[in-house]
N, C-alpha and C positions, 0 to 999 in steps of 0.2 A: 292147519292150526290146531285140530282137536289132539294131533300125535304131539305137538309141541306142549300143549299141557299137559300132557300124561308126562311126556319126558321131564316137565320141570317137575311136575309131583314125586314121582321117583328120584329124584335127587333131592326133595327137601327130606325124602321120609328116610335120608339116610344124615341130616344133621340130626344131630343127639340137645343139641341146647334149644329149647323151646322159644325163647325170645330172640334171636337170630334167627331162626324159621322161620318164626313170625314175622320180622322185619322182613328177608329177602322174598318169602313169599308173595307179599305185598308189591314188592316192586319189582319182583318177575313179572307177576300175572298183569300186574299194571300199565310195563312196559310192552309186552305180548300185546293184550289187550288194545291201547292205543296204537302199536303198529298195523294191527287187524283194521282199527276204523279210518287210520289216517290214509293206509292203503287206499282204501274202497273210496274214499274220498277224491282222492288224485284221482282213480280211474275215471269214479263218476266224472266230476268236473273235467277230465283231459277227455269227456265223449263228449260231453256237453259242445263244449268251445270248437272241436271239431268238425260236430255234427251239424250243429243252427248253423253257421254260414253257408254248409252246403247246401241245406233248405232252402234257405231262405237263394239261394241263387239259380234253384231249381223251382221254389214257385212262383220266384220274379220271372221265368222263363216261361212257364208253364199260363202265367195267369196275364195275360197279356197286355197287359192296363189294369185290369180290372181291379177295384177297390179292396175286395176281399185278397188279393193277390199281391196287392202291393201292403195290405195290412199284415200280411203272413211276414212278410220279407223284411218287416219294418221290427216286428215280435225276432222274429228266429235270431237278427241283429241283436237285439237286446238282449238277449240270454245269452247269446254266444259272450257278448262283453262283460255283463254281468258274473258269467260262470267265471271268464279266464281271470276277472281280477278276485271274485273272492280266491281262487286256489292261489293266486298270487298274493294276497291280502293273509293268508291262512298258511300259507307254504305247506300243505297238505305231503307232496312228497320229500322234500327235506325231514320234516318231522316223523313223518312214518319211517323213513331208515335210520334216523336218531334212536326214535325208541326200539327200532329190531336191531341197530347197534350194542345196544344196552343192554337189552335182552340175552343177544348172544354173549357176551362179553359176561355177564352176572351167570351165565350157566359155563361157561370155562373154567369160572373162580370156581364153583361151586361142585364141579368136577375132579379137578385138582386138588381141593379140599377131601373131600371125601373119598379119593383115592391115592390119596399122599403124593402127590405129585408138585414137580417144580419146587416152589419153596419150602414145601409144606412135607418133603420127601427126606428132609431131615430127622433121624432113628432117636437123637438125642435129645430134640426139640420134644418139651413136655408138651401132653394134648391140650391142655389149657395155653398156651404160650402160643399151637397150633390153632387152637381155636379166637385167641385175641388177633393174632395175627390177620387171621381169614377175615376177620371183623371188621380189623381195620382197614382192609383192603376193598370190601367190599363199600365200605361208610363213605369212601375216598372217591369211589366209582361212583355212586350215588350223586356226592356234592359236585362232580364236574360236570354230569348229566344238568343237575340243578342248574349250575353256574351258564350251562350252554342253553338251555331253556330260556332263561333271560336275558342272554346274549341274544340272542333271537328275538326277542319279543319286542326287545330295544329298537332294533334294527327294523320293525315294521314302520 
């Protein structure tokens, strides 16, 4: 993660328009960013949901009636249901590869851009013409991230 932000630094500090920087920087680091926590997320909760039932089956085994034993196995149940439906409630891994979709996909453009590449690899094309173009491409990228955020949200 720390070499991904150096990687997106270095390509903002080669756009020249300060308010385009501005914008994609923002939702580089933003998308980066929420990929990082959505991850950690998924794991925790996919250990979680894993883990309590096997407890809990192990100190229903272990505690052989006993109160304390059946009180463990009653708990570990509960968290285990608890955990699987919040990441399901939260779609924890869906949304963290949305946002590293994004991410990547916002540093392609932004590669291409700044090394005249694909579209952008046209001699005759003026750099402002280059540069709206990159804009709007990126603006487009942004709105269907949006667009699928609340596709999603709906869908809860």
């Amino acid at each position: 993660m720390k070499d991904d932000y150096k990687y997106i630094s270095d390509l903002l500090d080669k756009i020249s328009d300060e308010g385009i920087k501005n914008y994609l920087a923002h939702e580089l680091y933003t998308y980066a960013e929420r990929a990082r926590l959505y991850k950690y997320c998924h794991y925790i909760f996919s250990i979680i949901s894993l883990s309590a039932p096997a407890l809990a089956i192990v100190v229903n085994n272990l505690g052989s009636g006993t109160t304390l034993g059946e009180t463990l196995v009653s708990v570990f149940a509960a968290v285990a249901t608890i955990a699987t439906g919040t990441a399901g409630i939260f779609k924890f891994k869906e949304t963290w590869i949305r946002y590293r979709s994004y991410c990547e996909m916002l540093k392609r453009d932004v590669t291409e851009y700044v090394n005249n590449l694909s579209e952008y690899a046209d001699d005759s094309m003026a750099e402002k013409d280059k540069l709206d173009k990159f804009y709007e491409n990126i603006k487009k990228r942004i709105e269907k991230e949006e667009q699928e955020w609340r596709d999603l949200r709906n869908s809860v």
